[in-house]
C-alpha positions in Angstrom: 28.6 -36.4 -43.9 25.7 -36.4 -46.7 23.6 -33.3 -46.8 19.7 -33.6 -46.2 17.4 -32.0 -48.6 13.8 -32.1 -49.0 11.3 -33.5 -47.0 13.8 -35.1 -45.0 15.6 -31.6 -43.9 12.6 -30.4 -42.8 11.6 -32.8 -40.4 15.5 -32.5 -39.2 15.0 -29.1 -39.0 11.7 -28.6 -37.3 12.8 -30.2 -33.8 15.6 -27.0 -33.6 12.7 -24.8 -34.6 9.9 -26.3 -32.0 13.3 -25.7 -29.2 13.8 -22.2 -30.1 10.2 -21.0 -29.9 10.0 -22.9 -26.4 13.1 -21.4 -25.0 11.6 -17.6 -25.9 8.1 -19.2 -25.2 9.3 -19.9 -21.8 11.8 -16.9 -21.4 8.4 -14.3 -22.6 5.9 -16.8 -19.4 9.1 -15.6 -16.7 9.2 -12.1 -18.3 5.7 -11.6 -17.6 5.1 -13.4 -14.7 7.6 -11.4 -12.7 6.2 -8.2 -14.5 3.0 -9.3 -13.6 4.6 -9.9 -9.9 5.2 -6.4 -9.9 2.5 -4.7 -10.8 0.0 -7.0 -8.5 1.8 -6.1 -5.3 -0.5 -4.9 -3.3 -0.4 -1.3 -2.2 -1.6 -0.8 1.5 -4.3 1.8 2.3 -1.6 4.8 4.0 -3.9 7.1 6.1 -1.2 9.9 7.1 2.9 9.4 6.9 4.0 5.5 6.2 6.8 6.3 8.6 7.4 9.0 11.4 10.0 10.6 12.0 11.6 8.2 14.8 11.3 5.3 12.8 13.0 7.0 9.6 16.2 7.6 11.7 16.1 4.1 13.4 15.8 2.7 9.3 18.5 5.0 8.4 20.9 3.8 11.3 20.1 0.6 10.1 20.8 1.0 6.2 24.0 2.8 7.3 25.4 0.3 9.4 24.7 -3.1 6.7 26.2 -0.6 3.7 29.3 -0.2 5.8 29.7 -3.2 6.6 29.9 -4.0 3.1 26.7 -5.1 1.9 25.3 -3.6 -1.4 22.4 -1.3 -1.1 20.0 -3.4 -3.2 20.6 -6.3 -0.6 21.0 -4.1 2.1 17.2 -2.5 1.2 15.5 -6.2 0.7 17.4 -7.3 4.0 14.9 -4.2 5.6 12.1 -4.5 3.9 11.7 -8.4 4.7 11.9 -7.2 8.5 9.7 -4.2 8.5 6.5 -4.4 9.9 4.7 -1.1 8.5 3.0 -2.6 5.3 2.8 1.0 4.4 7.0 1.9 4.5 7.5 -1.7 3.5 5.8 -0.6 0.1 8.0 2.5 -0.3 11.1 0.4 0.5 10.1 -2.3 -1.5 9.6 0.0 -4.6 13.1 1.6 -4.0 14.8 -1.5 -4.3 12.2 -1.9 -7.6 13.8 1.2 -8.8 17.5 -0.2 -8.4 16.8 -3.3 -9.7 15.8 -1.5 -13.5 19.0 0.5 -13.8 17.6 3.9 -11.5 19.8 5.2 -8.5 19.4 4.7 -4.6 18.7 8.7 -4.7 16.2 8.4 -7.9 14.1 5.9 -5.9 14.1 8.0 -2.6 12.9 10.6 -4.5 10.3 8.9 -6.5 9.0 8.7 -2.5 9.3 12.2 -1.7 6.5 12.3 1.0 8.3 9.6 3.2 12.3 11.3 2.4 12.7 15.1 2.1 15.4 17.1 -0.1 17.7 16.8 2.3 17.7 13.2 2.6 17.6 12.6 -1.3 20.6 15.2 -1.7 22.6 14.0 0.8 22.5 10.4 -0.8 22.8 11.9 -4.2 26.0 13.8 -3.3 27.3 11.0 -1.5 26.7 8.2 -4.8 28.6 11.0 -6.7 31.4 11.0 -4.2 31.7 7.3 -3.9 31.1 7.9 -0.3 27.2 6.3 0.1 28.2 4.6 3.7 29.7 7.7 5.3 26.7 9.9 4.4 24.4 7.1 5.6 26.4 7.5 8.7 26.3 11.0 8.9 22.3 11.4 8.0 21.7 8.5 10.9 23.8 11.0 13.4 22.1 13.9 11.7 18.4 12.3 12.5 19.3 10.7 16.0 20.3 14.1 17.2 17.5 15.9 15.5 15.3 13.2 17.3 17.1 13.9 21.0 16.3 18.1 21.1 12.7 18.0 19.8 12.4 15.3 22.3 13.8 16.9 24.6 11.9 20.3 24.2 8.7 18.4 23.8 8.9 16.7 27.6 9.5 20.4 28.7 6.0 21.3 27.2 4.4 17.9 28.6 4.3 18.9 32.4 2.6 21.9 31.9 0.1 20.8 29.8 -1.4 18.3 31.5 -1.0 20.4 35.0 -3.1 22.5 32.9 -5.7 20.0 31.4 -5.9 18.7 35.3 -6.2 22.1 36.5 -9.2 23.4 33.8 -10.9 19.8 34.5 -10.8 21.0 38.5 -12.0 24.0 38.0 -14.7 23.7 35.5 -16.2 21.0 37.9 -16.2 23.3 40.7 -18.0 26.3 38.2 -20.6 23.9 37.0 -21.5 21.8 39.9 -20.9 22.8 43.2 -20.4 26.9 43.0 -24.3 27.3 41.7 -25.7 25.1 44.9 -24.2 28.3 47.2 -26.5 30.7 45.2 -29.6 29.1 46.7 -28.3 28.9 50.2 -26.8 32.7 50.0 -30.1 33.9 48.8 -32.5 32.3 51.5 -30.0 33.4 54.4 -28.8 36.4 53.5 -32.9 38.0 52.5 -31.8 40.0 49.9 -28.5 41.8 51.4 -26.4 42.2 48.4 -23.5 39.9 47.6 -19.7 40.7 47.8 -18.7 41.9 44.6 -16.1 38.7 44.2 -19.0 36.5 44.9 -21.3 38.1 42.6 -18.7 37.8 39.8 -17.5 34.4 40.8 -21.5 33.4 40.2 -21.9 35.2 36.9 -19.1 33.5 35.6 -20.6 29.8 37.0 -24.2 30.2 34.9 -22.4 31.5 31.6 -20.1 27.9 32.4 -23.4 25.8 33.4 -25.9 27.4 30.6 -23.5 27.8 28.0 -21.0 24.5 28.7 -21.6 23.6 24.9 -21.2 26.7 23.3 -17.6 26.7 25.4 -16.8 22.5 24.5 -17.2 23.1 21.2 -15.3 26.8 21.2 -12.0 24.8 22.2 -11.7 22.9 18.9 -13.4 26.1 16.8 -10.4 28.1 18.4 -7.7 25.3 18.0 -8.8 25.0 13.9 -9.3 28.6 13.8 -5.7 28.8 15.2 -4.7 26.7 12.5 -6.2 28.5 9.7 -4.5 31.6 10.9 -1.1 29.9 11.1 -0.9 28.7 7.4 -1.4 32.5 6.4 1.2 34.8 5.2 0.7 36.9 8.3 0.0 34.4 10.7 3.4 32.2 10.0 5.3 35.7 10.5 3.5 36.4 14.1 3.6 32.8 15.6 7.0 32.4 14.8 8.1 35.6 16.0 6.3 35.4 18.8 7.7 31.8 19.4 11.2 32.7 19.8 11.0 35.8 21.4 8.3 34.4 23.8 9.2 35.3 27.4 11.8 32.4 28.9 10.6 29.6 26.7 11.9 31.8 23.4 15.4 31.5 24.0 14.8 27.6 24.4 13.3 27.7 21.0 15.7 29.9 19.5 18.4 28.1 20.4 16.6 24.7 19.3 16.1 26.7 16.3 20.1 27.7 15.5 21.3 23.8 16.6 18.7 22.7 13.7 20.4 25.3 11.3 23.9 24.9 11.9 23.3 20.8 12.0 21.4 20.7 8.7 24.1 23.1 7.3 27.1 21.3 8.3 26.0 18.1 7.5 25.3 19.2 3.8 28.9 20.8 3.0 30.5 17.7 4.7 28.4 15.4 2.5 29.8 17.6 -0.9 26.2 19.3 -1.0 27.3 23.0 -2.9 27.0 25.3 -0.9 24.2 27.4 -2.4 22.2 24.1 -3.2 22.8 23.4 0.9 21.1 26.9 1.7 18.4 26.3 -0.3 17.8 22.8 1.5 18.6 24.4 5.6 15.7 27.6 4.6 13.2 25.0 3.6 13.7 22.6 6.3 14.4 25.3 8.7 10.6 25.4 10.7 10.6 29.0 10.9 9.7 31.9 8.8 12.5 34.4 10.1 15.0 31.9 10.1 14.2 30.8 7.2 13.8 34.6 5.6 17.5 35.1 7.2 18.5 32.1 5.2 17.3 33.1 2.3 19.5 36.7 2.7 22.5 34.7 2.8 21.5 32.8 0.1 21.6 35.7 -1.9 25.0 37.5 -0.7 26.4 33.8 -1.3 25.6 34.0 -4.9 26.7 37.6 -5.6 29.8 36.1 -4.2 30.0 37.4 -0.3 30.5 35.2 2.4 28.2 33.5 4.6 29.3 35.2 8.1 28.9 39.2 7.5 24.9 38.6 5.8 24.0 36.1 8.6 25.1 38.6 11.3 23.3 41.3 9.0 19.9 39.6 9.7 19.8 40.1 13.4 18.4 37.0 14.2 21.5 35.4 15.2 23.4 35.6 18.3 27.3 36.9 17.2 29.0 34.4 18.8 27.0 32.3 16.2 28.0 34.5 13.3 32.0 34.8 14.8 32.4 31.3 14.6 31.2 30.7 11.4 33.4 33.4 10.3 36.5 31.6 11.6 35.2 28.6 10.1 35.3 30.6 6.9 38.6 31.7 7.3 40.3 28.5 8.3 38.4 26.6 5.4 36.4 24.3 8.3 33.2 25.3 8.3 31.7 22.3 8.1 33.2 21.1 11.3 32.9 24.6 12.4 29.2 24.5 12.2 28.9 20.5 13.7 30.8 22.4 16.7 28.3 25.6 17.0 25.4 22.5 17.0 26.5 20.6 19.8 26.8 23.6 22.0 23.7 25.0 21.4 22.4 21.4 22.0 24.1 21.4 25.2 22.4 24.5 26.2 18.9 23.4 25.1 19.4 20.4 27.5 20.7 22.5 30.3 17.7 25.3 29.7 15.2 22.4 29.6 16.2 20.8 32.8 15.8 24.3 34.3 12.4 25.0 32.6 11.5 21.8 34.1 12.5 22.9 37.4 11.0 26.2 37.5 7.8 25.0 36.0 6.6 22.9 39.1 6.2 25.3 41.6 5.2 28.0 39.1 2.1 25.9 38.3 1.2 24.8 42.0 1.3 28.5 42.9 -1.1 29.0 39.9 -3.4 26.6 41.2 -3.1 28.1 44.7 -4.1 31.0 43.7 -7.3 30.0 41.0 -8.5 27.2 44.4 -7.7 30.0 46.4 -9.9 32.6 45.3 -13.1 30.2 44.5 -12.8 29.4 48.1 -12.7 33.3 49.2 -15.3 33.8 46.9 -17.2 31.4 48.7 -16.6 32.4 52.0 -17.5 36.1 52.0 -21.0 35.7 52.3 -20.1 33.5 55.5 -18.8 36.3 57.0 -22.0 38.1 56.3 -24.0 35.9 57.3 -22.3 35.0 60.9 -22.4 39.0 61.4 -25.8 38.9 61.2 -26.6 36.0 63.2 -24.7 37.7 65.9 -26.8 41.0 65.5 
């Protein structure tokens, strides 16, 4: 075949040329169109959490079950996110799946959204891509959440009844203080002529006109002491007294307590089982642990673990601990199950927060109608004296 030279080469060649530039003409327009995709999603206005708790375990349970049932996680994530509702967590889930997509991790883009999943939900996942084993931590975070989920659920319905026999009961009362208790000074004063009052009158009507003359100062006290309540509890000193006084609160600190040592032993079993080192798995339980004296127990065995003690003997040393706590984690030790030893310790003491819960819940009820006996009860006494009084001296 004869060689083209020249002019005539040229226009032979140019057509291959023109094909080349429009293959990386068009293969630059897709590059930047789908970069340009990227960077114009739309980012939702997120005023608080994009997810709560509740919802985090129920996407968990979710992402656990499509993983093993074999779908990848990039699928499995884009599955979710098409489905989820919160524009806000559909964002974060969306930019996870962005982060696998350009070579990162599952763990890398959880913790690129580290106000939505904590450090033990990135290092559970990151242990578990190291094992090989992403499905069964998925499984076991879901379980870990769910249950979580179940006790502070259950503790919060205990707290419930009271409250709002409480909120009913200050409503009551209040009306009664500002309304109808100042109408009997009047009527006391023009029928009794200036005979002195019974002293649980007298005081039941000084404390009416501070309520009636000073009702704003005391509506807008509530939310001063509430913030005020707040302030205090974010201090070094003020952690240290509301949680001690939480847990060692009369009847409703054991319920806490042992809400408390589930939590511990739960988040610390699950860790080891998922391959979490051990040190790295204290670290993770003291910060997630919601209480400073737990937490500063924690943080002694942390230390003993390290110089190479075990975790039994400096956990009993704390004191905060019940021993049957410490003696089966010592057995655990001993028989190299700890991690099943602890799951154990956690349903028990979740067993006992449900029993002491449905008792609180019993005892509560006629607690609080005998308190509200007894506040009715002595507006209507206080009331009444001057009756007396007053009869007597119609009869003289």
């Amino acid at each position: 075949m004869a060689k083209l030279t020249g002019p005539s080469a040229a226009v032979a060649a140019k057509p291959v040329s023109l094909a080349g530039k429009g293959a990386a003409r068009t293969a630059a327009a897709l590059s930047m169109a789908a970069a340009g995709g990227a960077k114009k999603r739309r980012r939702p206005i997120v005023i608080g959490r994009a997810i709560n708790a509740k919802g985090l375990a129920v996407f968990t349970r979710q992402l656990a079950t499509l993983v093993k049932a074999g779908m990848p996680i990039l699928r499995s994530l884009e599955v979710l996110a098409r489905q989820e509702k919160r524009p806000a967590f559909k964002a974060v889930v969306e930019n996870i799946a962005d982060t696998i997509r350009s070579g990162g991790n599952f763990s890398d883009g959880l913790a690129a959204s580290e106000k939505v999943f904590d450090r033990l939900y990135v290092n559970m996942v990151r242990a578990g891509e190291a094992g090989g084993v992403l499905d069964t931590v998925l499984e076991r975070l879901a379980v870990f959440m769910e249950k979580a989920q179940r006790i502070k659920g259950k503790v919060k319905s205990a707290m419930i009844y009271p409250v709002i026999i409480v909120c009913v009961a200050t409503a009551i009362v209040s009306v009664l203080m500002v309304f109808v208790v100042p109408t009997f000074r009047n009527i006391f004063r023009d029928m009794l002529k200036g005979q002195p009052l019974p002293a649980l009158t007298e005081d039941l009507l000084t404390v009416s006109n501070v309520l009636k003359d000073h009702y704003l100062y005391v509506v807008g006290g509530l939310p001063a002491a509430y913030v005020a309540f707040r302030v205090f509890r974010r201090t070094r000193t003020g952690a240290r007294t509301v949680d001690w006084l939480i847990i060692h609160f009369p009847v409703v600190g054991e319920l806490f307590l042992k809400a408390a040592i589930a939590r511990f032993t739960r988040t610390f079993g699950t860790l080891l089982a998922s391959g979490v080192p051990i040190l790295q798995a204290l670290v993770i339980t003291r910060d997630t642990s919601g209480n400073v004296h737990i937490a500063n127990a924690i943080n002694v065995v942390h230390d003993r673990v390290k110089e190479g003690d075990n975790v039994a003997q400096p956990l009993e040393s704390t004191h905060v601990f019940p021993g049957m706590v410490t003696s089966m984690i010592e057995v655990g030790e001993e028989t190299g199950a700890l991690p099943d030893m602890l799951t154990r310790i956690a349903d028990n003491y979740e067993e006992e927060v449900d029993t002491a819960v449905a008792g609180l819940t019993s005892i509560i009820e006629p607690v609080m109608i005998v308190f509200m006996a007894v506040v009715v009860g002595t507006i209507v006494i206080a009331l009444f004296l001057p009756m007396v009084s007053i009869i007597q001296h119609l009869q003289t």
